[in-house]
mmCIF file as Biopython writes it, N, C-alpha, C and O atoms, coordinates in Angstrom:
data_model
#
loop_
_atom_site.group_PDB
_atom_site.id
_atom_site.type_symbol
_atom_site.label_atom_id
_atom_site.label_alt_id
_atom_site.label_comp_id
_atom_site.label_asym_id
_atom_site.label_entity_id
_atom_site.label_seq_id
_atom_site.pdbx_PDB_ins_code
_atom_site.Cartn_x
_atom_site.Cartn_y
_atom_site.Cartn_z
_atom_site.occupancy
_atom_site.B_iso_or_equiv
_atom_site.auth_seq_id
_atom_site.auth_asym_id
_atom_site.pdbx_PDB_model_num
ATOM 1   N N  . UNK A ? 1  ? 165.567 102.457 133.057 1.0 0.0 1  A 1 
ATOM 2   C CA . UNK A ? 1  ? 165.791 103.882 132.930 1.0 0.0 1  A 1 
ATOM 3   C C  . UNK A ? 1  ? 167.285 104.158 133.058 1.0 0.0 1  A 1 
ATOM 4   O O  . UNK A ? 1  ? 167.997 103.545 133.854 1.0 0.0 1  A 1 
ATOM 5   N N  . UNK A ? 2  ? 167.728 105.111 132.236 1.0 0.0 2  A 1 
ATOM 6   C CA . UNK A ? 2  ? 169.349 104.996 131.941 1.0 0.0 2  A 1 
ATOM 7   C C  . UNK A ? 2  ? 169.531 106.589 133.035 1.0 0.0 2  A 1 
ATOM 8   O O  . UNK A ? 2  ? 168.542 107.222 133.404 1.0 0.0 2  A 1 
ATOM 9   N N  . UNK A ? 3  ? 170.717 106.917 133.331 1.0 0.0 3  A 1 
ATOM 10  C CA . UNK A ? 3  ? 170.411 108.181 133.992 1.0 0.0 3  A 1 
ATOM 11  C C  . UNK A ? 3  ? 172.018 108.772 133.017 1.0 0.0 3  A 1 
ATOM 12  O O  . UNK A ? 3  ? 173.192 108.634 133.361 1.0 0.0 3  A 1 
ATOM 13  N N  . UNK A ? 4  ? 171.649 109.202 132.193 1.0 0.0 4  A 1 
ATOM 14  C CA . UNK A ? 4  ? 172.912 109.805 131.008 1.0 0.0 4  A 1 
ATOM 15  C C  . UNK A ? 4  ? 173.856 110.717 131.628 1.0 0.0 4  A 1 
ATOM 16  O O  . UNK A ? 4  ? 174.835 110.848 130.893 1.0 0.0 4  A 1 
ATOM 17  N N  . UNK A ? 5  ? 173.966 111.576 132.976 1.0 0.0 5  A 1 
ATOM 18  C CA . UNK A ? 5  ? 174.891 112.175 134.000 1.0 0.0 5  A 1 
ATOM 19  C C  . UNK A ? 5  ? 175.726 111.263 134.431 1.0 0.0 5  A 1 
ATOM 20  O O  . UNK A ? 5  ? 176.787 111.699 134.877 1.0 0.0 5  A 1 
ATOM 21  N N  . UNK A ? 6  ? 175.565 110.102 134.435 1.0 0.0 6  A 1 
ATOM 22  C CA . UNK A ? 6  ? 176.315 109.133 134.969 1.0 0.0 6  A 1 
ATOM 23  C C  . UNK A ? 6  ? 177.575 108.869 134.128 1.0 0.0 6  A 1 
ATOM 24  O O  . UNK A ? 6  ? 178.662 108.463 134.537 1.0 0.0 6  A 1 
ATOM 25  N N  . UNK A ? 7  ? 177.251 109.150 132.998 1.0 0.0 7  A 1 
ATOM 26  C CA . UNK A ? 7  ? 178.313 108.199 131.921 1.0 0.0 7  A 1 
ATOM 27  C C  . UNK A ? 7  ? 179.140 109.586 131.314 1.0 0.0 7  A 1 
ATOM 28  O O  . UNK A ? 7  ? 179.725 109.796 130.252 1.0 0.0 7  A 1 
ATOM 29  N N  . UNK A ? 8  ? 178.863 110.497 132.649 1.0 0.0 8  A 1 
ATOM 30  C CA . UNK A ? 8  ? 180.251 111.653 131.789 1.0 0.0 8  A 1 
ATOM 31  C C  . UNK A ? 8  ? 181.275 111.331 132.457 1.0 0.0 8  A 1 
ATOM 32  O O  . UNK A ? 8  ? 181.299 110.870 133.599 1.0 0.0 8  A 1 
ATOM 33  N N  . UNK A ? 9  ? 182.588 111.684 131.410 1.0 0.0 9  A 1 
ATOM 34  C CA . UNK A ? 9  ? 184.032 111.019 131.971 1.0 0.0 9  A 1 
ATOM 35  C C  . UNK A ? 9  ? 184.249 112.004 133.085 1.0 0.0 9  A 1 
ATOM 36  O O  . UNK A ? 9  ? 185.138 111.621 133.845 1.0 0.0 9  A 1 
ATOM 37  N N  . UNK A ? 10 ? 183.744 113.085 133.395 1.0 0.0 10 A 1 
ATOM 38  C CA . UNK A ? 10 ? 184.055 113.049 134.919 1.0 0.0 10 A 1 
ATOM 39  C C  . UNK A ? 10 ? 183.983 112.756 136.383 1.0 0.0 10 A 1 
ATOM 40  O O  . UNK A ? 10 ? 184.739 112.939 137.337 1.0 0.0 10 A 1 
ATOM 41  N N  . UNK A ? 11 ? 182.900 112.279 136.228 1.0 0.0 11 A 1 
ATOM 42  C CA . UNK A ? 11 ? 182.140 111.233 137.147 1.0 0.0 11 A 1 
ATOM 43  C C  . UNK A ? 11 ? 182.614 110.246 137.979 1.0 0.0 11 A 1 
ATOM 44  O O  . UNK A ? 11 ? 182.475 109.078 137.616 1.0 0.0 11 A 1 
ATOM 45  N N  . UNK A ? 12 ? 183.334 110.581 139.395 1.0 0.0 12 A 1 
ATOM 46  C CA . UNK A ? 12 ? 183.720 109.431 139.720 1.0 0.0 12 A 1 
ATOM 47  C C  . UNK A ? 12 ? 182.938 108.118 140.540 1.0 0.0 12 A 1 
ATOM 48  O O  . UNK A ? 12 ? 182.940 108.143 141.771 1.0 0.0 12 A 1 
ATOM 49  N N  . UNK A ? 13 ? 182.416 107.223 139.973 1.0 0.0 13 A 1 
ATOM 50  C CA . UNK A ? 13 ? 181.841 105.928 140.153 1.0 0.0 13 A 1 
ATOM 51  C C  . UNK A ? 13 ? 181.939 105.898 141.261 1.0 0.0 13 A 1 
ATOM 52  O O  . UNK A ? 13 ? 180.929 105.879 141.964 1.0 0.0 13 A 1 
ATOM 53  N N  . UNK A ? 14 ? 183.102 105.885 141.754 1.0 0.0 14 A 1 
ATOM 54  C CA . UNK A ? 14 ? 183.573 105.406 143.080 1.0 0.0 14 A 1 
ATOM 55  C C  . UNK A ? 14 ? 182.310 105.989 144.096 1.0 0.0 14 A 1 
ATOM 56  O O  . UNK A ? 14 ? 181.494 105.359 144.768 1.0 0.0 14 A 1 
ATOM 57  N N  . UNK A ? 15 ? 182.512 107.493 143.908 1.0 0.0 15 A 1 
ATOM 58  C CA . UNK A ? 15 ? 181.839 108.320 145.152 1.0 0.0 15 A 1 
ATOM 59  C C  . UNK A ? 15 ? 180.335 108.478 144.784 1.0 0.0 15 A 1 
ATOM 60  O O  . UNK A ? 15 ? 179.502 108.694 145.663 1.0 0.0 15 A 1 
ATOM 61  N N  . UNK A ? 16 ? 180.060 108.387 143.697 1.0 0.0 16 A 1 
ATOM 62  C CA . UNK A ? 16 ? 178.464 107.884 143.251 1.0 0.0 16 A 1 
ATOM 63  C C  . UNK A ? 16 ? 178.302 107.285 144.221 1.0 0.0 16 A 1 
ATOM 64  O O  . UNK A ? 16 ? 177.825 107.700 145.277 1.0 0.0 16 A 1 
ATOM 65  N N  . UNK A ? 17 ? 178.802 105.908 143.890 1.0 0.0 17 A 1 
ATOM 66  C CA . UNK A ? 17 ? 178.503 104.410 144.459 1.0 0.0 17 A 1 
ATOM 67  C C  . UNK A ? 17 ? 178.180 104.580 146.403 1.0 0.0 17 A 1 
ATOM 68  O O  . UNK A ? 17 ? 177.238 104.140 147.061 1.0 0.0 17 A 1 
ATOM 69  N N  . UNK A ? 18 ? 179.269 105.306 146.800 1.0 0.0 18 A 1 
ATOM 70  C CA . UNK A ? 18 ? 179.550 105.349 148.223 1.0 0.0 18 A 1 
ATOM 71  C C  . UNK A ? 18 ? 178.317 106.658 148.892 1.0 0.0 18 A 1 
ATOM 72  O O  . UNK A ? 18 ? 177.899 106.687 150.049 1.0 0.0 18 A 1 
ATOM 73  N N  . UNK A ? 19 ? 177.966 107.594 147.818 1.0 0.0 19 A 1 
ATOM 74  C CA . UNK A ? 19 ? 176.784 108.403 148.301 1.0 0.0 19 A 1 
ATOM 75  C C  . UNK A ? 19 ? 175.290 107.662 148.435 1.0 0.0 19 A 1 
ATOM 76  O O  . UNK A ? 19 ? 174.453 107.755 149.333 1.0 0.0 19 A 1 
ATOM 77  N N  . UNK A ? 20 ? 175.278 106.759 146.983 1.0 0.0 20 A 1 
ATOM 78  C CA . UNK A ? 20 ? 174.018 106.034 146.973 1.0 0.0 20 A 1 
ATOM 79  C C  . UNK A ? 20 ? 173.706 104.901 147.833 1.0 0.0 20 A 1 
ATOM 80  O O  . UNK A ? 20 ? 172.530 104.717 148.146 1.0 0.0 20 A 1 
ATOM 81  N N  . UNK A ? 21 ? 174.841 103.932 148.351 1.0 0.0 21 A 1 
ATOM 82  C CA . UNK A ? 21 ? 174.744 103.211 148.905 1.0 0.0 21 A 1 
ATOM 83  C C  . UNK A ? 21 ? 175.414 102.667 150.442 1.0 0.0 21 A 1 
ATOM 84  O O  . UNK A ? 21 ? 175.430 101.596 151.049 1.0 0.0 21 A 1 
ATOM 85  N N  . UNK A ? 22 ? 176.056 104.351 150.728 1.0 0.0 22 A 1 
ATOM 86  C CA . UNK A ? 22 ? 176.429 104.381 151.925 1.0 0.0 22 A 1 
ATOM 87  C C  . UNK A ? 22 ? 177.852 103.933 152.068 1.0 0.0 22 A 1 
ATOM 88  O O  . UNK A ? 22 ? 178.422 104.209 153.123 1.0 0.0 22 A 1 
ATOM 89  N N  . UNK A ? 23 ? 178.549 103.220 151.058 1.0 0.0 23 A 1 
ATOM 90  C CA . UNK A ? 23 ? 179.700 102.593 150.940 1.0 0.0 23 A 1 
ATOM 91  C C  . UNK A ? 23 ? 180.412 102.763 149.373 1.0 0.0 23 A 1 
ATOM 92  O O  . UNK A ? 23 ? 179.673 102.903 148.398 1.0 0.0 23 A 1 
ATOM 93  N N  . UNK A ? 24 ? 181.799 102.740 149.234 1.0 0.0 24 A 1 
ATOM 94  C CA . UNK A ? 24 ? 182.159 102.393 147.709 1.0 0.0 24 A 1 
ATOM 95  C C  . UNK A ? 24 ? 183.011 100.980 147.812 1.0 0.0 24 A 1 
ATOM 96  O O  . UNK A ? 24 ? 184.030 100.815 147.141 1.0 0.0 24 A 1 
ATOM 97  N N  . UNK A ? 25 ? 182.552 100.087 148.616 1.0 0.0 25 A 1 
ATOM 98  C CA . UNK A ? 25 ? 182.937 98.759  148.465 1.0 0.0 25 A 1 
ATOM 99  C C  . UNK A ? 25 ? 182.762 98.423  147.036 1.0 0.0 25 A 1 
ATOM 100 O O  . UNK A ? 25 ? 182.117 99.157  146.287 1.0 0.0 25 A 1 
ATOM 101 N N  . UNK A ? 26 ? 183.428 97.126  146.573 1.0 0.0 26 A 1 
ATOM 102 C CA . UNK A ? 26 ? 183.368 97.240  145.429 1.0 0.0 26 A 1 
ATOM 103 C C  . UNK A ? 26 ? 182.209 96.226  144.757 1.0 0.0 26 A 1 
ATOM 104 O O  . UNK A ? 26 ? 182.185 95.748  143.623 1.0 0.0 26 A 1 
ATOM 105 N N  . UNK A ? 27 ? 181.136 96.051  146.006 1.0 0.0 27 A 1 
ATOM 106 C CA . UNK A ? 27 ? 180.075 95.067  145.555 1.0 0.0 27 A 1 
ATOM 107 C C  . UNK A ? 27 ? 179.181 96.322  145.233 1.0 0.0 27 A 1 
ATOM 108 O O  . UNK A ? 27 ? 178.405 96.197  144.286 1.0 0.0 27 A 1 
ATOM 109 N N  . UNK A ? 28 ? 179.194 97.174  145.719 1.0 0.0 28 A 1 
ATOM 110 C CA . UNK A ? 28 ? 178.262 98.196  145.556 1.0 0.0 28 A 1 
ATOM 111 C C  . UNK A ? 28 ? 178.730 99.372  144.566 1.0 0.0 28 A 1 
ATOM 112 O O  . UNK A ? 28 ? 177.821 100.065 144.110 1.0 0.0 28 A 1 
ATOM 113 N N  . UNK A ? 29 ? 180.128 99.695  144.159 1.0 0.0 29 A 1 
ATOM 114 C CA . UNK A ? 29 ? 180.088 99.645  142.334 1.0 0.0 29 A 1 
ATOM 115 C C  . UNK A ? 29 ? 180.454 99.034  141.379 1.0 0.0 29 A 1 
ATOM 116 O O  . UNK A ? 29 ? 180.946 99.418  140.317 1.0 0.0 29 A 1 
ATOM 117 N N  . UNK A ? 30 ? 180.182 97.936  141.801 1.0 0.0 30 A 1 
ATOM 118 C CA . UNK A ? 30 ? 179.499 96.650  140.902 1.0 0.0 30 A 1 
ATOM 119 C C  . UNK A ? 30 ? 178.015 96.750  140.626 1.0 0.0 30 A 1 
ATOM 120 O O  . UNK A ? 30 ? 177.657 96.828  139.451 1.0 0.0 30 A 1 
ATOM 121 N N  . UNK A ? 31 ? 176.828 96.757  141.910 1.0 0.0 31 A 1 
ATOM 122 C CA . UNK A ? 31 ? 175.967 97.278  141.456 1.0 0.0 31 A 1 
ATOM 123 C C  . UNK A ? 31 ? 175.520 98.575  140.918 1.0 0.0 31 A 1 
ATOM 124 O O  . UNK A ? 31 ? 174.346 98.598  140.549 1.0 0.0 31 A 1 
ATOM 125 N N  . UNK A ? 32 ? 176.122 99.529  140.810 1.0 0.0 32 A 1 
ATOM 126 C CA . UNK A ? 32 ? 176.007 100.649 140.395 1.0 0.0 32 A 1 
ATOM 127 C C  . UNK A ? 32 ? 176.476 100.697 138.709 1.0 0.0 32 A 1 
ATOM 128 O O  . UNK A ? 32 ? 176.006 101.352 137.779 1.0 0.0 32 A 1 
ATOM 129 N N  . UNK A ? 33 ? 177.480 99.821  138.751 1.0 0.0 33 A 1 
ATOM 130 C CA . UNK A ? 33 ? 178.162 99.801  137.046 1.0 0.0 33 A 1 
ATOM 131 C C  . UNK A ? 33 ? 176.908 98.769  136.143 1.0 0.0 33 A 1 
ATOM 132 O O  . UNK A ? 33 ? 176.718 98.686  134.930 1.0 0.0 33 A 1 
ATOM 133 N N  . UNK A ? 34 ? 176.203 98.074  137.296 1.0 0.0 34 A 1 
ATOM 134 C CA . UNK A ? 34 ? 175.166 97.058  136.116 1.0 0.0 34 A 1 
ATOM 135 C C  . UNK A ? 34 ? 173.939 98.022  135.993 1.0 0.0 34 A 1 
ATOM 136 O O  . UNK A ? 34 ? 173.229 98.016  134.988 1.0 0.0 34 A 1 
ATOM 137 N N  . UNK A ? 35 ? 173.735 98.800  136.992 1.0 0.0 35 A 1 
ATOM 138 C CA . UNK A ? 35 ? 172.561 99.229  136.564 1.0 0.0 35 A 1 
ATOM 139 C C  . UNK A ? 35 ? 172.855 100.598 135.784 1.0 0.0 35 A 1 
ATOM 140 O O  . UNK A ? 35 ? 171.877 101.095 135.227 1.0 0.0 35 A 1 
ATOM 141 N N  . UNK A ? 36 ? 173.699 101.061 135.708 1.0 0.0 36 A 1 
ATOM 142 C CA . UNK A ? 36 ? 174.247 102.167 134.671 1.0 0.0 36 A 1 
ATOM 143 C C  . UNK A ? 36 ? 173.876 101.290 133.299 1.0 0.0 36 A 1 
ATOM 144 O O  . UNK A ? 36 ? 172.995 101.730 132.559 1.0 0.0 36 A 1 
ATOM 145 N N  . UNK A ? 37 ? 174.469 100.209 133.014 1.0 0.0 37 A 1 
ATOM 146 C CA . UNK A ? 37 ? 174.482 99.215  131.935 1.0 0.0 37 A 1 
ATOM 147 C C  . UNK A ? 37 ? 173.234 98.907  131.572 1.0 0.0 37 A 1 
ATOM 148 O O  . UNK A ? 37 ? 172.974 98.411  130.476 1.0 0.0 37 A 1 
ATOM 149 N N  . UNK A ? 38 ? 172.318 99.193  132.510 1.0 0.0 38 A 1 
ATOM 150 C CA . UNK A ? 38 ? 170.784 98.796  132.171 1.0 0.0 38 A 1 
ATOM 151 C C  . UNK A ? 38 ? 170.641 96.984  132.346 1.0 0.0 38 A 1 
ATOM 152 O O  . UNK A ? 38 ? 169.677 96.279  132.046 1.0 0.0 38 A 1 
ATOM 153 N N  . UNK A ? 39 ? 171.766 96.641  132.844 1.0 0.0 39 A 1 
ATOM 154 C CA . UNK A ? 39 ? 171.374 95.113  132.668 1.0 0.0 39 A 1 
ATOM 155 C C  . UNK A ? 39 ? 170.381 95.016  134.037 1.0 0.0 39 A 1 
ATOM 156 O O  . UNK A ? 39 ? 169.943 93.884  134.241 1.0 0.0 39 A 1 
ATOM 157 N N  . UNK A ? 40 ? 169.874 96.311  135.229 1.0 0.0 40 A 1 
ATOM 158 C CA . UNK A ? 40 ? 169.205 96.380  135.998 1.0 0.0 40 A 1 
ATOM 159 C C  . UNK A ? 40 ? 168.434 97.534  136.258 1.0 0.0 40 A 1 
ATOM 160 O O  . UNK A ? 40 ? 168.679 98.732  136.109 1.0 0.0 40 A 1 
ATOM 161 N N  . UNK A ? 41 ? 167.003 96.640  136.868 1.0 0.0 41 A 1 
ATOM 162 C CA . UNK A ? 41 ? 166.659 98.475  136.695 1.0 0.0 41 A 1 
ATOM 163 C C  . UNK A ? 41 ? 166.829 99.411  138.325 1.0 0.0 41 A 1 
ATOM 164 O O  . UNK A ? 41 ? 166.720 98.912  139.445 1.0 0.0 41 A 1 
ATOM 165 N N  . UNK A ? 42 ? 167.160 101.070 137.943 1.0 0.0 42 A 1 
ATOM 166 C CA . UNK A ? 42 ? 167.092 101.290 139.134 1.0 0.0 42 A 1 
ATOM 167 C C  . UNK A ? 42 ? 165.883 102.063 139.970 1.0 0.0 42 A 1 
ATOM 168 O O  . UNK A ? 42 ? 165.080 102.918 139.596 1.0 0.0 42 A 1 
ATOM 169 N N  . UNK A ? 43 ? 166.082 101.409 141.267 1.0 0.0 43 A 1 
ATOM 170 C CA . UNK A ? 43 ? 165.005 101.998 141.983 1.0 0.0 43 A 1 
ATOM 171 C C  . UNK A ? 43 ? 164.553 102.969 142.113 1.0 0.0 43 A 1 
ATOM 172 O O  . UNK A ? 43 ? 165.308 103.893 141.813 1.0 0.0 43 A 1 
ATOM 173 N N  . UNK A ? 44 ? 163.289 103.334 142.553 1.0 0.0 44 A 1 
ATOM 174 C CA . UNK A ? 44 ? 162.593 104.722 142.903 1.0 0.0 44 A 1 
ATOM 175 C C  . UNK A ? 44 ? 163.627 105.559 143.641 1.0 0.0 44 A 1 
ATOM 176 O O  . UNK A ? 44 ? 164.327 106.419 143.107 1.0 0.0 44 A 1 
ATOM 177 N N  . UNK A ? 45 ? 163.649 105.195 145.002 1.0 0.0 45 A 1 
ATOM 178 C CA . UNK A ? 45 ? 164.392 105.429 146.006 1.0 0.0 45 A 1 
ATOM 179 C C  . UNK A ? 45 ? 165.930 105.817 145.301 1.0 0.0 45 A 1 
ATOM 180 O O  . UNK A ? 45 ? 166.603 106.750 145.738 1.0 0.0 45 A 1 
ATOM 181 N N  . UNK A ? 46 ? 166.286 105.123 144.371 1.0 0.0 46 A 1 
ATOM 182 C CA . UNK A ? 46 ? 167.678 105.235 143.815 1.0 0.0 46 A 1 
ATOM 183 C C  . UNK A ? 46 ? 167.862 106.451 142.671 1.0 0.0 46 A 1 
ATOM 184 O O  . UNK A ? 46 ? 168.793 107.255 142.614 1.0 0.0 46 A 1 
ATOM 185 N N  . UNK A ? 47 ? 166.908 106.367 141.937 1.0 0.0 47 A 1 
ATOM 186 C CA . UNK A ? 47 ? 166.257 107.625 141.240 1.0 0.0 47 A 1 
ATOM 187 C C  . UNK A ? 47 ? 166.485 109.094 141.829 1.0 0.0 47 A 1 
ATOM 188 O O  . UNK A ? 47 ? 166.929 110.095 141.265 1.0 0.0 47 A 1 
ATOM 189 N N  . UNK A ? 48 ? 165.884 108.840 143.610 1.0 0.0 48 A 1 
ATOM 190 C CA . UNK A ? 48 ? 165.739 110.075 144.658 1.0 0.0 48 A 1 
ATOM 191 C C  . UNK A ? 48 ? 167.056 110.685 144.213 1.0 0.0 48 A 1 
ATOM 192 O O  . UNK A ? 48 ? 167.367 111.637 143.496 1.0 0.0 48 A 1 
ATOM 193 N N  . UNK A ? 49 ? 167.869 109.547 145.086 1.0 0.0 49 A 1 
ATOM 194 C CA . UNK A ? 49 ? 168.719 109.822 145.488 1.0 0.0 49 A 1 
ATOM 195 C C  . UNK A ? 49 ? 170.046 109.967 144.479 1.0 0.0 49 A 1 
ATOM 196 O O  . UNK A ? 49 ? 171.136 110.329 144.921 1.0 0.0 49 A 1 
ATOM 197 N N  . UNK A ? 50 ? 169.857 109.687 143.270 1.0 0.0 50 A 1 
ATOM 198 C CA . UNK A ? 50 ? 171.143 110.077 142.523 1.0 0.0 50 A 1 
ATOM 199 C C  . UNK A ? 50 ? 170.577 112.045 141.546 1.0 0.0 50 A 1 
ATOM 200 O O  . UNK A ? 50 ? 171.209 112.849 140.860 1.0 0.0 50 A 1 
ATOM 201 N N  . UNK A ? 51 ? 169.166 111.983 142.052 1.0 0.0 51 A 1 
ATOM 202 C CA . UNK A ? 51 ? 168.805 113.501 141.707 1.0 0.0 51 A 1 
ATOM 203 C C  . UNK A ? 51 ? 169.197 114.337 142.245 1.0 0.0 51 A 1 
ATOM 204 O O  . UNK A ? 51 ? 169.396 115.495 141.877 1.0 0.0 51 A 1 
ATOM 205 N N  . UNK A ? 52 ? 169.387 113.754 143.369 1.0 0.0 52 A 1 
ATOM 206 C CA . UNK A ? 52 ? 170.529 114.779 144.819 1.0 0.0 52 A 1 
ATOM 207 C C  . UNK A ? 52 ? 171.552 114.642 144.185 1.0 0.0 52 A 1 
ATOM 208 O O  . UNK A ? 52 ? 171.964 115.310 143.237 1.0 0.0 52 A 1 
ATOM 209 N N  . UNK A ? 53 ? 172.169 113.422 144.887 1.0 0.0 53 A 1 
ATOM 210 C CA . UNK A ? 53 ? 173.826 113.513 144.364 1.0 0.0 53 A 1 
ATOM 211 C C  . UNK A ? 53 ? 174.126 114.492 142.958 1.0 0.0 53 A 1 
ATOM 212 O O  . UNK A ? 53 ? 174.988 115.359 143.098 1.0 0.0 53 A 1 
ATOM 213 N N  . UNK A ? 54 ? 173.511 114.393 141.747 1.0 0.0 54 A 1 
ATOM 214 C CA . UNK A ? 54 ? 173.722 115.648 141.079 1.0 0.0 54 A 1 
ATOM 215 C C  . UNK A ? 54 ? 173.440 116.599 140.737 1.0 0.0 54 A 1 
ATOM 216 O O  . UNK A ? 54 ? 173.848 117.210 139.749 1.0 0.0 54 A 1 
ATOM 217 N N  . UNK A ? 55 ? 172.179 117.086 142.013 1.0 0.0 55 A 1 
ATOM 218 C CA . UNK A ? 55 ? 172.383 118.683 142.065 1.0 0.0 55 A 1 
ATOM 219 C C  . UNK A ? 55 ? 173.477 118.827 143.136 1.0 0.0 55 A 1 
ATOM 220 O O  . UNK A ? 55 ? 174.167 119.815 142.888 1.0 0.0 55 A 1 
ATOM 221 N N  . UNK A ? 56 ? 173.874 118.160 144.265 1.0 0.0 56 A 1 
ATOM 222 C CA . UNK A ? 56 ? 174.556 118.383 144.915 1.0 0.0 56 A 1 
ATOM 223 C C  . UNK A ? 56 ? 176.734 118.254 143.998 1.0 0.0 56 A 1 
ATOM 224 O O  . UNK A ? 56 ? 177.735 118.940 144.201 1.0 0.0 56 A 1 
ATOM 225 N N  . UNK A ? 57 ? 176.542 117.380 143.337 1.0 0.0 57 A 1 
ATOM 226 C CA . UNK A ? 57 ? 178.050 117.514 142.240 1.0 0.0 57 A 1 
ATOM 227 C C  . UNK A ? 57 ? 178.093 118.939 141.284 1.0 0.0 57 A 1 
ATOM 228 O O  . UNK A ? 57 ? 179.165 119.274 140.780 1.0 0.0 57 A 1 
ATOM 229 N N  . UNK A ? 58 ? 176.716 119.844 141.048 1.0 0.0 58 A 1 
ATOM 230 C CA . UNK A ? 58 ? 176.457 120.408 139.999 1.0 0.0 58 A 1 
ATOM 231 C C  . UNK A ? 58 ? 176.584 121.710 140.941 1.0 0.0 58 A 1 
ATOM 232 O O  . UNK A ? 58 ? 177.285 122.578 140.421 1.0 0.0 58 A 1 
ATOM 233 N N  . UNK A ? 59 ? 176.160 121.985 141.980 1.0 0.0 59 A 1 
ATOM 234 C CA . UNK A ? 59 ? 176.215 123.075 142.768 1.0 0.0 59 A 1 
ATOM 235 C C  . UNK A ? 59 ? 177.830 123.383 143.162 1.0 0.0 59 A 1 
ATOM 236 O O  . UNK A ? 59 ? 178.256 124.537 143.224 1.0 0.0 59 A 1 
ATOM 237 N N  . UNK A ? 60 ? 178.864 121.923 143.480 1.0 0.0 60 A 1 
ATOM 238 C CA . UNK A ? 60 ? 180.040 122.049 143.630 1.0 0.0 60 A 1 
ATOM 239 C C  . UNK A ? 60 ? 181.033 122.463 142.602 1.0 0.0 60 A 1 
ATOM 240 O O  . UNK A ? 60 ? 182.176 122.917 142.649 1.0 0.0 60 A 1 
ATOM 241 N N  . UNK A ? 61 ? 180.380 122.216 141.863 1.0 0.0 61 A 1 
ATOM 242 C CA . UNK A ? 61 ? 180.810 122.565 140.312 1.0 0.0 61 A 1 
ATOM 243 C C  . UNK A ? 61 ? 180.370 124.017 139.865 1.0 0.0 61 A 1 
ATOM 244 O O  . UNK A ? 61 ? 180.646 124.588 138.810 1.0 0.0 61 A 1 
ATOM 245 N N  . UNK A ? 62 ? 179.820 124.349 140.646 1.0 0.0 62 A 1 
ATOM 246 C CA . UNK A ? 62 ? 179.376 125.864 140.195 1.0 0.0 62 A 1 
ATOM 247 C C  . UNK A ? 62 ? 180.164 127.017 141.267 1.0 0.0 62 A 1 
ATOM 248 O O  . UNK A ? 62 ? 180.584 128.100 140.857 1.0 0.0 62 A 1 
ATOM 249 N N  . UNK A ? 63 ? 180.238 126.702 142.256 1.0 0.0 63 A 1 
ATOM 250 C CA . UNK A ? 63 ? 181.171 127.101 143.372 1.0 0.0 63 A 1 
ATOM 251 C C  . UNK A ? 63 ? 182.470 127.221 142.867 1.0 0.0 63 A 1 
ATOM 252 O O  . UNK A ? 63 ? 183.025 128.309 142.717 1.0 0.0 63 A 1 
ATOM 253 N N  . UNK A ? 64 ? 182.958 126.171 142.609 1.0 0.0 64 A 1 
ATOM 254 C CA . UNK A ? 64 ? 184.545 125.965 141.841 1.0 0.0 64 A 1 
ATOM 255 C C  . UNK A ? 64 ? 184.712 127.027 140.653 1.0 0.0 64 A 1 
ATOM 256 O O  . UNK A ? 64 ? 185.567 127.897 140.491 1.0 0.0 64 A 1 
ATOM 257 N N  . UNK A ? 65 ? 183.956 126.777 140.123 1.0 0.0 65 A 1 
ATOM 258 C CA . UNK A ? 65 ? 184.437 128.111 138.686 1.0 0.0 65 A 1 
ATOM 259 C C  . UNK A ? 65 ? 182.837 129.146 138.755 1.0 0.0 65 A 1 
ATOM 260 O O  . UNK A ? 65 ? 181.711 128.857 138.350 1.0 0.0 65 A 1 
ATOM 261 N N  . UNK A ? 66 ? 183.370 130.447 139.468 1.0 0.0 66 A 1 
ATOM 262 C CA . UNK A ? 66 ? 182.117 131.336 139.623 1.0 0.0 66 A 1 
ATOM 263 C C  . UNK A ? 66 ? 182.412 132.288 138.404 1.0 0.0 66 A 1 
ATOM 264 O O  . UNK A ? 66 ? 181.633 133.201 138.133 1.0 0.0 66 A 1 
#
């Protein structure tokens, strides 16, 4: 399952990576860049939690320009 929010150029990977997995070490967007790539699939749990992360980027984004 591809999650297509991911792959807009504003998106920073970094803080994806560090919301979903508690860290933005760079083993963990490493895993975040393969499973964007589909060369993995992502989890339920990972699913949850990047549905947050962008209502929570999308709400900040709505705040910023009212």
């Amino acid at each position: 399952m591809t999650v297509p929010w991911l792959h807009l150029p504003y998106v920073n990977v970094k803080y994806v990576a560090s919301r979903l997995y508690g860290s933005n070490s760079r083993l963990h967007t490493y895993r975040l860049q393969k499973k964007m790539k589909s060369a993995q699939a992502f989890e339920p749990w990972e699913i949850q939690k990047l549905n947050q992360i962008k209502q929570e980027l999308f709400y900040q984004l709505g705040q910023e320009n009212p």
